[in-house]
C-alpha positions in Angstrom: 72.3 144.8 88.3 75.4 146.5 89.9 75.5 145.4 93.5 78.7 146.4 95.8 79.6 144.2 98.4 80.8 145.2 102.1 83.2 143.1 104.3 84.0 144.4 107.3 83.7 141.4 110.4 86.5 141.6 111.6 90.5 142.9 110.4 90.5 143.0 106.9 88.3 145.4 105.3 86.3 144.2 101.3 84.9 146.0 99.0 83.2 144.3 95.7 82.1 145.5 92.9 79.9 142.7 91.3 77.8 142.6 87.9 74.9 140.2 89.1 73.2 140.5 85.2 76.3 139.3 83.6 77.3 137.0 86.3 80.3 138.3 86.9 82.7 140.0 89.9 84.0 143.0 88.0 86.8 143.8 91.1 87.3 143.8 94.5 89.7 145.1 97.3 90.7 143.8 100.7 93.0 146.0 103.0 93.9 143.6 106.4 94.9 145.4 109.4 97.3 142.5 110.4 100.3 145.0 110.6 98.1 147.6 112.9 97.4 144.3 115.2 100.4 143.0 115.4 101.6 144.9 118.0 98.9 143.7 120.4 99.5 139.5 119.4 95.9 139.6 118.4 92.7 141.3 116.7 91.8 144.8 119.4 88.2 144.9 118.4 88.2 148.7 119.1 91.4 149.4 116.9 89.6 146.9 114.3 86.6 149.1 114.4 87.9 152.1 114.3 90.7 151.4 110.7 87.1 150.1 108.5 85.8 153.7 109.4 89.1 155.1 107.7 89.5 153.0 105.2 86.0 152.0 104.0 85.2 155.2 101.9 88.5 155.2 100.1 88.6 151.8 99.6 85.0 152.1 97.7 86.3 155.0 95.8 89.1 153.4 94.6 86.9 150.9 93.2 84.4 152.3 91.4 87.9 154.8 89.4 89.0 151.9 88.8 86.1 149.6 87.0 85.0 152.7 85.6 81.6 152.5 86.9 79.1 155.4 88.5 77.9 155.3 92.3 74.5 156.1 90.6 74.7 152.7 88.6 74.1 151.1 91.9 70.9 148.8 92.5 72.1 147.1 95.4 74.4 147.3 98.4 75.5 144.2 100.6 77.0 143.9 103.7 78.4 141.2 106.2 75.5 141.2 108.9 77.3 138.7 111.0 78.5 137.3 112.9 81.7 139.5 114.2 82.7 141.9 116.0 79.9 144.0 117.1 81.8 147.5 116.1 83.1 146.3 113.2 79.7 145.2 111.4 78.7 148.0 112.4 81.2 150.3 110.8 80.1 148.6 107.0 76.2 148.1 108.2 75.6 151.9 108.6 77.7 152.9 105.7 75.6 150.1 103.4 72.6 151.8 105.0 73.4 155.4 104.6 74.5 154.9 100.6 71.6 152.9 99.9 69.3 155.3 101.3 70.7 158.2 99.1 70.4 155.8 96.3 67.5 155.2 96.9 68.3 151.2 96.6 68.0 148.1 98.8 70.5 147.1 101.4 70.8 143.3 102.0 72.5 142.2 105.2 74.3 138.9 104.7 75.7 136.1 106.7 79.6 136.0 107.0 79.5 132.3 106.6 77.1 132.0 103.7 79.6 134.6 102.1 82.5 131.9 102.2 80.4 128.9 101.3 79.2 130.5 98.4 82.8 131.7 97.3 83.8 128.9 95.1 80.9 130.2 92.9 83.5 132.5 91.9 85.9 130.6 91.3 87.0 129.5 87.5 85.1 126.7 87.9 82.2 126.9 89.8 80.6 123.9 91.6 77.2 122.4 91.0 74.4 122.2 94.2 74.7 119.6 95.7 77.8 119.5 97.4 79.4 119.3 101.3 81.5 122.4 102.4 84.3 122.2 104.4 84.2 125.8 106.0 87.6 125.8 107.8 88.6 129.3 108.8 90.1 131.4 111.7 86.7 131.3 114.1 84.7 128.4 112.6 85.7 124.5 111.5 82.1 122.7 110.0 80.7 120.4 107.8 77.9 121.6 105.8 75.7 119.9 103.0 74.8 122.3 100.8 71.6 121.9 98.4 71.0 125.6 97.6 71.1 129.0 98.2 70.0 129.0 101.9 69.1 125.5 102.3 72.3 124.3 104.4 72.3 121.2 106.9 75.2 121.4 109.6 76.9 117.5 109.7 79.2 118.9 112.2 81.8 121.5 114.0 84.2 121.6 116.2 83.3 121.3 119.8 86.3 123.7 121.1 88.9 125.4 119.6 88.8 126.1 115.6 91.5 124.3 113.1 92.5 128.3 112.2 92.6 129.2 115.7 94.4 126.6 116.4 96.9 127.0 114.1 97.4 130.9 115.9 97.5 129.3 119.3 100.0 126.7 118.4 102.1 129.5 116.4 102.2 132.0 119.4 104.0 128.8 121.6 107.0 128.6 119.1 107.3 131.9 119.0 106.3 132.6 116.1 103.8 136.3 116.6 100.9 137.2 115.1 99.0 136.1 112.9 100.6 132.7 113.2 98.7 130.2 110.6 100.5 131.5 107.8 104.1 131.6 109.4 103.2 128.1 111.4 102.0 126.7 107.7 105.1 128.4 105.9 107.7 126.9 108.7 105.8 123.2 108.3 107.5 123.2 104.7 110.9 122.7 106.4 109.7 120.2 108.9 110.8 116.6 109.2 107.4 114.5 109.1 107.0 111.7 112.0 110.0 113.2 113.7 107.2 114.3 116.5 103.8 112.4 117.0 100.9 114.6 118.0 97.4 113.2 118.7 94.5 113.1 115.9 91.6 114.3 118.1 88.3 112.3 117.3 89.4 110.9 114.2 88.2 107.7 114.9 84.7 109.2 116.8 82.6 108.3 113.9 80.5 110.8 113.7 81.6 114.9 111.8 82.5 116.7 114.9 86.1 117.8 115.6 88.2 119.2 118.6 91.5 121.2 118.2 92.1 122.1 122.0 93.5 119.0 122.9 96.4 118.9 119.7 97.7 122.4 120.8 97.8 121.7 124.7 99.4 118.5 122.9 102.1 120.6 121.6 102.8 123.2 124.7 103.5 119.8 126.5 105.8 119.0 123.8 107.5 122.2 123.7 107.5 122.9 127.7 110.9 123.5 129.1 112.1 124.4 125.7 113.3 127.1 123.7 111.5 127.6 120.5 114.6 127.4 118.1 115.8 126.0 114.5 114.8 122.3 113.1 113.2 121.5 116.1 110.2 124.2 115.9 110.0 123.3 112.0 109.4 119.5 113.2 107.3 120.6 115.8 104.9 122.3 112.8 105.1 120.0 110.7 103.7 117.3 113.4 101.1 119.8 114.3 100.1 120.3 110.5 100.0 116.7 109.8 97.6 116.1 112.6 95.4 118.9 111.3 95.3 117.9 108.1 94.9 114.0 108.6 91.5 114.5 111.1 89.9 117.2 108.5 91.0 114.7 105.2 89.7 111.7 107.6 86.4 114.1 108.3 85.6 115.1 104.9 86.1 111.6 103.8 83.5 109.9 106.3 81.1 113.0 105.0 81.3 111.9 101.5 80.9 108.5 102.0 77.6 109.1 104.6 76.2 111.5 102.5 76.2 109.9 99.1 77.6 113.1 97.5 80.2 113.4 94.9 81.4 117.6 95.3 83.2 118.7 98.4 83.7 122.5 98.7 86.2 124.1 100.4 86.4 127.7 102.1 88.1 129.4 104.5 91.0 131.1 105.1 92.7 127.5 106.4 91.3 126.6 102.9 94.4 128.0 101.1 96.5 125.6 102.9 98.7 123.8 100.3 99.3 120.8 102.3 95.1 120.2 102.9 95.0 121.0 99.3 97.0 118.1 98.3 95.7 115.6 100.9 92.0 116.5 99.9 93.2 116.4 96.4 94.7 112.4 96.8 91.7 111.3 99.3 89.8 112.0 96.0 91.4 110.5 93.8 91.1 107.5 95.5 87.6 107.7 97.0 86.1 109.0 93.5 84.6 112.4 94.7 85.4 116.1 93.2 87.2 118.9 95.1 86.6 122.7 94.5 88.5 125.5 95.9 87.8 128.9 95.8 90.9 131.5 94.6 93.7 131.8 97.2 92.3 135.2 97.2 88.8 134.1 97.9 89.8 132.2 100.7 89.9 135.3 103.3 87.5 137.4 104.0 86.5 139.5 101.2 83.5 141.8 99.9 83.2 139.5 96.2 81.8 136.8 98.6 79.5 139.2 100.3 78.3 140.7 96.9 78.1 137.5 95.4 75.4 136.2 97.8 73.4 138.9 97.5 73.4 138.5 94.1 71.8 135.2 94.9 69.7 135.9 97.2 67.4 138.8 94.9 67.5 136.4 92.5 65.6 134.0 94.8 63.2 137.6 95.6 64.6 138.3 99.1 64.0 142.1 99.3 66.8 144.4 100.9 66.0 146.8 103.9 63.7 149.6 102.5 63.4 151.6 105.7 66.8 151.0 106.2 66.4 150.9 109.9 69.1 148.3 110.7 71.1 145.9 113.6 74.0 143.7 113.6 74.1 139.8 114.6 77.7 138.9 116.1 76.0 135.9 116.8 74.3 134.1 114.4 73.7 130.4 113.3 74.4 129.5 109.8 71.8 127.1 109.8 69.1 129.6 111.3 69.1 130.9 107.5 66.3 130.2 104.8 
């Protein structure tokens, strides 16, 4: 079964080409729109909306020259459902939709979030259900037991602002533009560590919730007065950074240990982090549990993820729209899924 997959949620827009009978993602292609949004210091959803419409068709075309494969060898098409920005789901819901209805195939809505749990089942090495998922991205920070396709239990999320977001906020007060994780995480590799000490909000709560607000008015206070410049705004990164990284290690740690379970996932764009990588990687050494990542690829959004969990779901039966009347759901609870 050929199934393409569909990403377009918010400013990067996926396409996937996946071969659900051989198990297997034969290509996929992500264009990001962070140089269009730039400009602006953050995503304009009408801009956002308006560059999937361009470059969704070309994008698909490009894919299927490229693997060598037929529109007609379609059986499925997936899309991101939600949640996102309303225009932009529904930019890749209507073209989904429209192809699947002159194909005369199923269209299968999926959640964004499943999409990145389920990544690392791309990944070279694949996990094994059970597991916890550390979904740490730009919108979303939560803790997720995983026991199957559709069978996920929230532990916790953040109650404010989102590691990834964050990371933007706390980028945009040293001056460093848009988008600011990467430059913020990039600038951290030149930082002095316990030059600057930062608070670790609720790392000692005891329970899997987090908060991020607090560590980047933490930092504005830090910063106030000054002028964003040199060694100090690498120290200042690096303080932020460690704190990050210390409360979601600390988290992950605490949901291993009350869970019983021996695989953590991790997925996300903040997922491709290289210092979490390494702190997750020595907290596991120690504490005796496994750690999966998905591709640095894998880690942002993407349509392989989207494909991938529609593959999935058919083969659990889940039957995709057949009179391909459709909506959108910017809004929508991971754990409202089945």
């Amino acid at each position: 079964m050929l199934i393409l997959g569909i990403e377009t949620s918010c400013d990067e827009t996926g396409v996937a080409l996946y071969d659900a009978a051989a198990g297997r993602l034969l290509a996929h292609v992500v264009h990001s729109q962070v140089d269009m949004h730039e400009a602006y210091g953050g995503v304009v959803p009408e801009l956002a909306s308006r560059d999937h419409v361009r470059r969704l068709v070309p994008l698909a075309r490009g894919l299927f020259e490229r693997t060598g494969r037929k529109v007609g060898e379609l059986q499925a098409v997936a899309y991101t459902e939600g949640p996102g920005l309303a225009g932009a789901l529904l930019v890749g819901a209507s073209f989904a939709h429209a192809l699947a209805a002159a194909l005369g195939v199923p269209a299968l809505g999926i959640h964004h979030l499943e999409g990145h749990l389920l990544s690392p089942l791309l990944s070279a090495r694949p996990p094994q259900f059970p597991f916890v998922a550390l979904l740490v991205s730009g919108g979303h920070t939560q803790l997720m037991r995983v026991e199957g396709v559709g069978r996920y239990e929230l532990l916790g999320e953040t109650q404010d602002d989102a590691a990834g977001e964050a990371f933007d906020k706390t980028a945009h007060l040293l001056g460093l533009g848009y988008p600011g994780g990467p430059a913020l995480s990039k600038l951290a590799e030149h930082g002095h560590a316990g030059r600057y000490k930062l608070p670790r909000p609720m790392i000692a709560s005891g329970d899997l919730e987090f908060s991020f607000s607090g560590l980047k008015t933490a930092v504005m206070l830090l910063v106030r007065g000054s002028v964003p410049h040199g060694q100090f705004t690498a120290d200042v990164a690096r303080a932020f950074q460690d704190a990050i990284v210390e409360v979601l290690v600390a988290k992950c740690a605490l949901a291993m240990e009350q869970t019983g379970l021996t695989r953590l996932v991790v997925a996300g764009g903040v997922g491709a982090n290289k210092q979490l990588r390494a702190a997750l990687d020595a907290n596991a050494r120690v504490r005796g549990y496994d750690v999966v990542y998905p591709e640095p690829e894998l880690c942002t959004d993407n349509g392989a993820m989207i494909a991938l969990a529609a593959a999935l779901r058919l083969r659990r039966g889940a039957a995709g729209g057949g009179t391909h009347a459709f909506t959108v759901r910017p809004r929508w609870a991971l754990e409202a899924l089945r």
